[in-house]
matplotlib code that plots the C-alpha trace (Angstrom):
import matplotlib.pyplot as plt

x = [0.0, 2.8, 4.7, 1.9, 1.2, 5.0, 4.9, 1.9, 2.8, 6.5, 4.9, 1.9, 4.5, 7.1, 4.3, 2.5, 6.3, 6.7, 3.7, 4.8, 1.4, 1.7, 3.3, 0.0, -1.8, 0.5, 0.4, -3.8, -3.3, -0.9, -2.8, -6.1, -4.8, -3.9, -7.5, -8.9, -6.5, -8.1, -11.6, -11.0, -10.1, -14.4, -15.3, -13.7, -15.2, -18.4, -17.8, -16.2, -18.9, -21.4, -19.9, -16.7, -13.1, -12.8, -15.3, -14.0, -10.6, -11.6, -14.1, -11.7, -8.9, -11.2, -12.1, -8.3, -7.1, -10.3, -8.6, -5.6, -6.2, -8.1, -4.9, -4.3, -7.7, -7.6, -5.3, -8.1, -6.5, -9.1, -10.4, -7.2, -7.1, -10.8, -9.3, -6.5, -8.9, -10.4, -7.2, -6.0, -9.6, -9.8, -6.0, -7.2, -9.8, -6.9, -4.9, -7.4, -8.5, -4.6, -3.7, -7.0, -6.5, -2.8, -4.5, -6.7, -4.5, -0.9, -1.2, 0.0, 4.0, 4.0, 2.5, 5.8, 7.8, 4.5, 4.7, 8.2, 7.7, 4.9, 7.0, 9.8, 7.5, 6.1, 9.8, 10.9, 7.2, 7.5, 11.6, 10.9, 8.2, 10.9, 13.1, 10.7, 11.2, 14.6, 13.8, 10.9, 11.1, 8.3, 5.5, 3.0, 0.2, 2.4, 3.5, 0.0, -0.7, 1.7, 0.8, -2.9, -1.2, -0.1, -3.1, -4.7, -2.2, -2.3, -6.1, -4.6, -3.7, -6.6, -9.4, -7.6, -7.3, -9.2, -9.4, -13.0, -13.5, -11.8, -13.4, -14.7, -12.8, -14.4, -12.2, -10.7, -12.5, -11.3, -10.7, -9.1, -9.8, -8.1, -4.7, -4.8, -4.5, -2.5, -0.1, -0.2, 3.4, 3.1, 0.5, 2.2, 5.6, 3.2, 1.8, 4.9, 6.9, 3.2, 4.1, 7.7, 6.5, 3.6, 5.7, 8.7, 6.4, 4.6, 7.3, 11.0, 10.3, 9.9, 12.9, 14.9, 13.3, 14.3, 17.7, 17.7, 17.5, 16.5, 13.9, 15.9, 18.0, 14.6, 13.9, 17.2, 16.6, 13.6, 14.5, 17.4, 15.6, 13.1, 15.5, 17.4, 13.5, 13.5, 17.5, 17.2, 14.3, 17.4, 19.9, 16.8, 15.1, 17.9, 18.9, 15.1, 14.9, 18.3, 18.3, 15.9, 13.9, 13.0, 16.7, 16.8, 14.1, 16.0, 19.3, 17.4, 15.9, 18.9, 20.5, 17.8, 17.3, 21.4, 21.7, 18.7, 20.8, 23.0, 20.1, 18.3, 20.8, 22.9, 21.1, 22.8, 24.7, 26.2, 24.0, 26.4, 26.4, 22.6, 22.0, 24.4, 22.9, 18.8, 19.9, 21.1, 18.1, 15.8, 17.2, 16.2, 13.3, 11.8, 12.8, 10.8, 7.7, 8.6, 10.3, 7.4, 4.3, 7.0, 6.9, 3.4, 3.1, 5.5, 3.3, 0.1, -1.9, -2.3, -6.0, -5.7, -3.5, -5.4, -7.3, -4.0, -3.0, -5.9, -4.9, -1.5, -2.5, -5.6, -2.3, 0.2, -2.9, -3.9, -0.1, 0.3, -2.2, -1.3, 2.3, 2.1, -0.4, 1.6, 5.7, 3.7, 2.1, 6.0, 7.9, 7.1, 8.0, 10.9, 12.2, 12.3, 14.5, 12.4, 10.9, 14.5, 14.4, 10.9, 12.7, 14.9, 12.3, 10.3, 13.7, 13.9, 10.2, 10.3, 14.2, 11.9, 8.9, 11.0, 12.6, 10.9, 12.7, 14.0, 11.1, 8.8, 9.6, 9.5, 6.0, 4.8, 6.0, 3.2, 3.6, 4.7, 6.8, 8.9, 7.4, 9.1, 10.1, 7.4, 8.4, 5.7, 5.7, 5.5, 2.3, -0.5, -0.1, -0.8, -4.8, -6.8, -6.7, -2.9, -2.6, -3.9, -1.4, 1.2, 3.6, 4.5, 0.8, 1.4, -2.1, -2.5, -2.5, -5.3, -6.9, -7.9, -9.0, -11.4, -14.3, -13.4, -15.2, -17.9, -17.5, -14.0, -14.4, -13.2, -10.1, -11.0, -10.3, -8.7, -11.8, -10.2, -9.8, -13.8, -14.3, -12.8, -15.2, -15.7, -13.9, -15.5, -16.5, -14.1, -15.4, -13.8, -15.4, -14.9, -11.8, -11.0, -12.0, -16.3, -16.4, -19.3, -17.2, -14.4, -11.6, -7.8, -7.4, -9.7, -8.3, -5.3, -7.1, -8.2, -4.9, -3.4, -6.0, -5.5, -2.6, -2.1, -5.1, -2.4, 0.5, -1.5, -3.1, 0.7, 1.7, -0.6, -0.3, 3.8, 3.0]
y = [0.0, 2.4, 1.3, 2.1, 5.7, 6.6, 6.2, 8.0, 11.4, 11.3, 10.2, 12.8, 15.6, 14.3, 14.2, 17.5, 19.2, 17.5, 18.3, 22.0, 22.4, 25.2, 25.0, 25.9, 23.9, 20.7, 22.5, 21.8, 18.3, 17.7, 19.6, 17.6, 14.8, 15.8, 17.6, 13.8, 12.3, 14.8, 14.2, 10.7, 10.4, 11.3, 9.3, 6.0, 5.8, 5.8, 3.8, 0.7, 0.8, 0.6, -2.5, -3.8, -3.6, -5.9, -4.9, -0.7, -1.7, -4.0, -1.1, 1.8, -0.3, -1.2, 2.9, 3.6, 1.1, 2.9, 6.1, 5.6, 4.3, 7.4, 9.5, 7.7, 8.2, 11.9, 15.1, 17.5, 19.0, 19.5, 15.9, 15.2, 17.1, 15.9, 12.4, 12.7, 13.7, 10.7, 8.6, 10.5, 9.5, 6.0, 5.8, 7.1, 4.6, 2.1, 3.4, 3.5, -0.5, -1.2, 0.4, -0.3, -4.1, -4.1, -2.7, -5.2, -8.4, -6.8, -8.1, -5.1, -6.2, -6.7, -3.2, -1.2, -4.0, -4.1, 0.0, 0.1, -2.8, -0.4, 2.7, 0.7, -0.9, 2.5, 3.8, 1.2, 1.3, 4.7, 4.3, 1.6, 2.9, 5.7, 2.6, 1.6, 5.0, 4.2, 0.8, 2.4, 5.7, 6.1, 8.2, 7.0, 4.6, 1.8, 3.6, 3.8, 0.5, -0.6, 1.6, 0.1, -3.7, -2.4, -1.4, -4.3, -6.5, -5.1, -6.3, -10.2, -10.2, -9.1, -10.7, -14.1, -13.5, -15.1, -12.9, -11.0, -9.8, -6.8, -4.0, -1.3, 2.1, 5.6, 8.7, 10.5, 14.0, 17.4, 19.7, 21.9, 25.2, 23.9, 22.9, 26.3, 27.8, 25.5, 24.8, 27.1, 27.3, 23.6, 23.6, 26.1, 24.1, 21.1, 23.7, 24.8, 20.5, 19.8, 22.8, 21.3, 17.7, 18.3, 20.1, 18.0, 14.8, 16.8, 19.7, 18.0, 16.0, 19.3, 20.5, 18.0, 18.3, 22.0, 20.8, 18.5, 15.4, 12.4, 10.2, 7.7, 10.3, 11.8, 8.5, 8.1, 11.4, 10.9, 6.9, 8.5, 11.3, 9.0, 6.0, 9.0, 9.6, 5.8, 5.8, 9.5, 7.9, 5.6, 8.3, 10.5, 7.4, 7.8, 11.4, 12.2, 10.3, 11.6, 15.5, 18.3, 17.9, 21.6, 22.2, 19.3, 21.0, 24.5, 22.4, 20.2, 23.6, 25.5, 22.5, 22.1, 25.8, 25.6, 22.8, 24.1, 27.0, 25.7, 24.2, 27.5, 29.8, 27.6, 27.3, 24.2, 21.9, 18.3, 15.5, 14.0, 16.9, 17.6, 13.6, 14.2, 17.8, 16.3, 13.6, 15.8, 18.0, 14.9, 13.7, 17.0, 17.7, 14.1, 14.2, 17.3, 15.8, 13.1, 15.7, 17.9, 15.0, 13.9, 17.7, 17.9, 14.7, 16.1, 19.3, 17.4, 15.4, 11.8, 12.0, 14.6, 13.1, 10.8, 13.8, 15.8, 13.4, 13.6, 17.4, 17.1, 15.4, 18.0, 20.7, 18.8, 17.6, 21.9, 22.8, 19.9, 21.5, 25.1, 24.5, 23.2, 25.4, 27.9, 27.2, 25.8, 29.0, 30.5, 27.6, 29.3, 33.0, 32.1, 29.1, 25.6, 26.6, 28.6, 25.0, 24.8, 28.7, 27.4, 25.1, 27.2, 30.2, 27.0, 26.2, 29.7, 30.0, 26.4, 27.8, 30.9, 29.9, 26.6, 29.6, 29.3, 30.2, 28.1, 28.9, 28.3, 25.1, 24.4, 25.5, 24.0, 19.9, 17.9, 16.0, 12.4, 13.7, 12.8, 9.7, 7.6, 8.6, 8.8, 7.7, 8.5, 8.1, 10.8, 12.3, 11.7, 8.3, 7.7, 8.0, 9.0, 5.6, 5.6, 7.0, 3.3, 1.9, 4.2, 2.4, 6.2, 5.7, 3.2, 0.5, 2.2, 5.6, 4.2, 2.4, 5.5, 7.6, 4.4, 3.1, -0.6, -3.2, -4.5, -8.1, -7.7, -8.9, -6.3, -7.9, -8.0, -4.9, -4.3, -3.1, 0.2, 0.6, -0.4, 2.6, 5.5, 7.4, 6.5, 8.7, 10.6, 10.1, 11.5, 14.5, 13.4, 11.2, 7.6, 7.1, 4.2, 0.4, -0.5, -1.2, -3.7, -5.6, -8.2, -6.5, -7.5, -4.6, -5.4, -9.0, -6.8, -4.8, -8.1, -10.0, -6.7, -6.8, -10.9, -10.6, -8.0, -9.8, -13.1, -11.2, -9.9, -13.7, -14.8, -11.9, -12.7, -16.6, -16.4, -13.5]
z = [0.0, 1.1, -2.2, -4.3, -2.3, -2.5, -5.9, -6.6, -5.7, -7.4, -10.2, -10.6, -9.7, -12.6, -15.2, -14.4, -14.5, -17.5, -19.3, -18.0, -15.3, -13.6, -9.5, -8.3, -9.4, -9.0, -5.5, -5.3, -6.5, -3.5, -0.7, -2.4, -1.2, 2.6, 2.6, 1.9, 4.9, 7.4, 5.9, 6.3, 10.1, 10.5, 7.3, 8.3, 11.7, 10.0, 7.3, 9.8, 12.2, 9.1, 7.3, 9.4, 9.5, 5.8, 3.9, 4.2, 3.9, 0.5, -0.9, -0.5, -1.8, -5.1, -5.4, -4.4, -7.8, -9.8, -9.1, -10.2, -13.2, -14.0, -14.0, -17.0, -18.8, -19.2, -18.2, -17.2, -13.7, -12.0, -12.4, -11.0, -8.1, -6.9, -7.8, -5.2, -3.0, -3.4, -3.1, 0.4, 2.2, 1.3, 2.3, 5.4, 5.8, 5.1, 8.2, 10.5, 9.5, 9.7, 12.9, 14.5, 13.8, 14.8, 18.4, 19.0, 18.0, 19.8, 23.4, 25.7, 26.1, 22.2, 21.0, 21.1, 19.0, 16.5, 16.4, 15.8, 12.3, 11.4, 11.0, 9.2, 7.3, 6.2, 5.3, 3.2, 1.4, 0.5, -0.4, -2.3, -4.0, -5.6, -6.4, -9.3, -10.9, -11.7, -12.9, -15.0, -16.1, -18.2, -16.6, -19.1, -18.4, -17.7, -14.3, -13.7, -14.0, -11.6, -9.2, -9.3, -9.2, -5.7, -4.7, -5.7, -4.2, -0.7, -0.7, -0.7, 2.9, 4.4, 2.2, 3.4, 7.0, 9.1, 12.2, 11.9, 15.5, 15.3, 17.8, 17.0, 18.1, 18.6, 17.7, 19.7, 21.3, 19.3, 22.4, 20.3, 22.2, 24.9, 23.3, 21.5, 25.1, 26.8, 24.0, 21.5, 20.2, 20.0, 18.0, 15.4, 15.3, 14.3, 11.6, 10.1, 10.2, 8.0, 6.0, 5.4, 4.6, 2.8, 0.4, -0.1, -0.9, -3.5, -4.7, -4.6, -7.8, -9.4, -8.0, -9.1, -12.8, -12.9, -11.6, -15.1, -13.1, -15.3, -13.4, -12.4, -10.3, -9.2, -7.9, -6.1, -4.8, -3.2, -1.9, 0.0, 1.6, 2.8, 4.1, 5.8, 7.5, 8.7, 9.9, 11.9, 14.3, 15.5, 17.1, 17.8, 20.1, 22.2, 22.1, 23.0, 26.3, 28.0, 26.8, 27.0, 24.1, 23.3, 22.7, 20.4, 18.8, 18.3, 17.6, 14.3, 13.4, 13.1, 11.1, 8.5, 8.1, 7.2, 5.6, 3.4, 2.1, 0.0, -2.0, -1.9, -2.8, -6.0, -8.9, -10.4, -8.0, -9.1, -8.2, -6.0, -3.8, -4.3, -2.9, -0.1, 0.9, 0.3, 2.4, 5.5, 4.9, 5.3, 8.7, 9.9, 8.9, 9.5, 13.0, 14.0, 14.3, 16.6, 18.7, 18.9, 19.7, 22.4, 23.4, 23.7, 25.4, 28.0, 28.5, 28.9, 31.7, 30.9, 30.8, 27.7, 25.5, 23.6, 22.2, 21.7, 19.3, 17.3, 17.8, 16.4, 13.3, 12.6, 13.0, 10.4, 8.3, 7.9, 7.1, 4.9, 2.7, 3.3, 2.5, -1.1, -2.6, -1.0, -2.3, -5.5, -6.3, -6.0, -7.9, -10.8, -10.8, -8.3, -9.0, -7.8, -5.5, -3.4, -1.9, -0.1, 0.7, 2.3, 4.1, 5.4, 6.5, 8.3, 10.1, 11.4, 12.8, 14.0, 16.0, 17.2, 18.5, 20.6, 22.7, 26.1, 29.6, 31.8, 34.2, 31.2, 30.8, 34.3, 34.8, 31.9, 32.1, 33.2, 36.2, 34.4, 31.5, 29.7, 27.9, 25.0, 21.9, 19.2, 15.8, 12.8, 9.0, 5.9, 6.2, 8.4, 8.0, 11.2, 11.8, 14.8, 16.1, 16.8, 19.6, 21.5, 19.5, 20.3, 22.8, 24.8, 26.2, 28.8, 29.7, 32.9, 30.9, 27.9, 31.3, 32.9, 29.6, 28.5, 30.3, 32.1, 30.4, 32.4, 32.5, 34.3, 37.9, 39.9, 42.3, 46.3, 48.3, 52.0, 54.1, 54.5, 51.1, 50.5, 53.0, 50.8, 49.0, 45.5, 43.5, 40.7, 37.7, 34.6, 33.0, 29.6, 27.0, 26.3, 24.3, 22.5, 22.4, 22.3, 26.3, 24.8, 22.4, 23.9, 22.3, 22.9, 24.3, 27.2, 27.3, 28.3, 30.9, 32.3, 32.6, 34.0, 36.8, 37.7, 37.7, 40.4, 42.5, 42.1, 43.4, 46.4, 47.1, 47.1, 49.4, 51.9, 51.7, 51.8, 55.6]

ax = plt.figure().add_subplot(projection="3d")
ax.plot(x, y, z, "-o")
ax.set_aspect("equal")
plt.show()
């Protein structure tokens, strides 16, 4: 699936650039698609509860192949973009059936090791997806039709499976007002990292054509900058746990608006240097939005950070549409250089709005931070569902922002325990897993709960 998206969009920006389509509007055809990913966080939720977890994923698959096949039966632009718009919802639908199902079936001391396969997986999709430029570099219909054979393909694994009792999942609650007052420079980092990725995936294959790349070296290009995305999470994993994490953030800002100039400022560089400088420019700027969902974990009670997720991606899903249309509409008066001048320019707002005081900082770290490392894909890949299957929210954590299911016995109490008054009810929705469907998830909650009742029968057997 991530082959076939990959390729996609480095394939619709090569043949719009080379059938001379003007940067805005290759810039509409990109944001088209991030629009549909955001639409598709509320669509999916509908569309799974309506018909299941198969039947969505096998219907948006079948529209997702339709789709791109009709790239290939006309070149009216506008049909286009309202075509990608098509291909980024049903993606999202994709996610949300993917993720959802890799919830449910991942016992609780498995879901950080499935996490971790999910992002590389997701790399090496889109990487390899660039790869098959350079072994075809025709961006006729036979491109096309490759694409669509991955599309199709990826259907094969789940029509065969025979796992069915997938739960349902609600999405998470939008409390947007109430990030943009506790967080707001958060939330405008997030805006500006969607801005950046949003237009690399749709705007560096027309850099590299103006640069007189062939598309086999547009291909190499963009595989490299990618794998560079999947091998930065590494170092960053580490770095992120053991050292203040807003001055990482300053510290890859400053490095990706400098290692943007070069690209910004030379007109023609050797292609050599231009896959060594894209590739130092790519660790940076795919490591910003891990730091900053870390960041905002950090800042956050426990309680809210299911919805601040959903939050996060609403944030990079907006600037992942506001960025192309924006450096598309300037590629052509200025240059395809001007995307890395973008870069750059982001670099520098991302540096200034990370500057916070000592005291700041202090005041502002809820009371369990830090939590793990977060590690996420291109561009929204992740849906609204993620956050249960992110491994930095611990099962006590996704415990107390879901309702208990109710046919777990509840484990025997100390009498002056059963005295204490009852404490009160959460004011914040339901989050998460059907309490009313016997998900994995609650098979989770459930050995959690035995198994402390065991350890307190053995205590008291071995006094």
């Amino acid at each position: 699936m991530l082959l076939g998206s990959g390729l996609l969009t480095t394939y619709i920006s090569l043949r719009l650039s080379a059938v001379h389509v003007s940067g805005a509007m290759i810039g509409a055809i990109i944001a088209a698609n991030y629009i549909g990913l955001v639409i598709g966080g509320k669509v999916g939720h509908i569309l799974i509860a309506r018909v299941g977890h198969i039947r969505a994923y096998v219907s948006c698959s079948g529209i997702i192949t339709a789709a791109v096949l009709g790239h290939g039966l006309t070149d009216i632009i506008p049909v286009w973009v309202v075509l990608r718009l098509i291909i980024g919802l049903c993606m999202m639908v994709q996610y949300m059936v993917l993720e959802s199902w890799l919830n449910d079936q991942a016992e609780a001391n498995q879901r950080g090791v499935v996490f971790g396969f999910y992002m590389v997986a997701s790399y090496l999709g889109m990487a390899l997806g660039q790869v098959v430029l350079m072994l075809n570099s025709d961006l006729g219909v036979s491109t096309l039709i490759v694409i669509a054979l991955c599309f199709a393909l990826c259907l094969v694994p789940i029509a065969l499976t025979t796992r069915t009792n997938v739960g349902h999942m609600s999405p998470a609650p939008m409390e947007l007002k109430f990030f943009i007052g506790a967080i707001p420079k958060v939330l405008a980092i997030t805006l500006l990292i969607g801005m950046v990725v949003g237009s690399f995936y749709g705007l560096a294959p027309i850099y590299t054509s103006q640069q007189s790349l062939s598309t086999q070296q547009t291909g190499l290009f963009m595989a490299l900058a990618i794998f560079a995305g999947l091998l930065a999470q590494f170092p960053l994993s580490w770095l992120s746990d053991r050292y203040n994490r807003n001055m990482l953030m300053r510290i890859n800002a400053i490095l990706l608006a400098v290692a943007a100039l070069p690209l910004a400022l030379l007109t023609h560089i050797s292609f050599p240097l231009l896959l060594g400088i894209g590739f130092i420019v790519s660790l940076m700027q795919f490591t910003l939005y891990p730091l900053v969902v870390a960041l905002a974990n950090d800042m956050i009670a426990p309680e809210r950070r299911v919805s601040l997720s959903a939050c996060l991606l609403m944030a990079f899903g907006v600037g992942a549409c506001i960025g192309p249309l924006a450096v598309g509409a300037l590629i052509e008066p200025l240059g395809g250089n001007i995307l890395y001048a973008f870069f750059a320019l982001c670099g520098g707002g991302i540096m200034a709005l990370s500057r916070t005081s000592k005291k700041e900082e202090e005041t502002q770290m809820a009371v369990d931070a830090p939590v793990p490392h977060i590690a996420m894909p291109d561009s929204l890949s992740s849906s609204p569902l993620s956050p249960a299957l992110n491994p930095a929210f611990d099962e006590q954590m996704i415990q107390e922002t879901m309702p208990a299911p109710e046919n777990v016995v509840e484990p025997q109490v100390e009498e002056n325990e059963a005295a204490e008054e009852p404490e009160e009810e959460s004011k914040y929705p339901p989050q998460g897993a059907d309490p009313e469907v016997d998900t994995g998830l609650q098979r989770a909650f459930t050995l959690l709960e035995d198994s402390v009742s065991e350890e307190t029968t053995d205590k008291t057997i071995h006094q």
